[in-house]
C-alpha positions, 0 to 999 in steps of 0.5 A: 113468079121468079125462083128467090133464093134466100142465102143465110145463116141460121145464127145470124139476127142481120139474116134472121131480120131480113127473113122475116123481112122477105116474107112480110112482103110477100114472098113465101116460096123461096129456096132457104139456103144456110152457107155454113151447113150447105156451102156454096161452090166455087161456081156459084161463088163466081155467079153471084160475083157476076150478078152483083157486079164484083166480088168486092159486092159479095165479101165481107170485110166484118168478118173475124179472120178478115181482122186476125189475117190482118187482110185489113192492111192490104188491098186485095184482088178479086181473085184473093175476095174469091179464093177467100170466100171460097174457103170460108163461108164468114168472107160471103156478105150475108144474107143474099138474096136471089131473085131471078138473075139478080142479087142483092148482098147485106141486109139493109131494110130500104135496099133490100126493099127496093130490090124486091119491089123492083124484082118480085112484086109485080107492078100496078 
C-alpha cells in the first residue's frame, strides 16, 4: 500500500467530514497531521504546491485574514500564496490528502472519492 497522509484541523466539521470519509473507504493506516499543532514547513509547503500543480490549488481565500487583509482586492503572485501559507496555517485549503505523490486540497465528497478510487483502491 501507498503511505496517505491525512492533513487537517481537528476543529474543523469540512476535515472532520472528509476523515470519516477517508476511513469508510477503506483507508485506516494513514499518518494524521493537524497543521495548526504540527505546522508545516516551508519545504513541505513547496511540495504540496508542486503536486498539486500551484499554489493557487493549496490557498484558501475563505480564510479570515485572507478578507481583514483586504487580499481580496488584489491578485496575488505564487510566491505571496506561498509566503502567506507559510506563515499562517488558515491560508492552507484543508483537509489535504497525500497519497503517494499525489494530492488533493478542499474537501468535496465526489473528488476526494475519485482521487482515492484512482490512487489507493486497487483496481478489479
Amino acid at each position: 500500500m501507498k503511505n496517505v497522509t491525512f492533513y487537517w484541523s481537528e476543529n474543523c466539521s469540512t476535515c472532520q467530514k472528509a476523515k470519516r470519509f477517508v476511513e469508510r473507504h477503506g483507508i485506516k493506516n494513514y499518518e494524521l497531521r493537524d497543521i495548526k499543532e504540527n505546522p508545516l514547513s516551508p519545504v513541505e509547503i513547496v511540495r504540496l504546491v508542486e503536486m498539486l500543480g500551484g499554489a493557487e490549488e493549496l490557498f484558501s481565500r475563505r480564510a479570515v485574514k485572507y478578507r481583514e487583509m483586504k487580499l481580496n482586492e488584489r491578485k496575488l503572485s505564487e510566491t505571496e500564496m506561498i509566503d502567506l501559507m507559510n506563515e499562517d496555517y488558515t491560508f492552507l485549503k484543508r483537509p489535504i490528502l497525500v497519497i503517494g505523490d499525489k494530492a488533493i486540497a478542499g474537501y468535496f465528497e465526489r473528488f476526494f472519492q475519485d482521487f482515492i478510487y484512482k490512487y489507493y483502491l486497487p483496481k478489479k
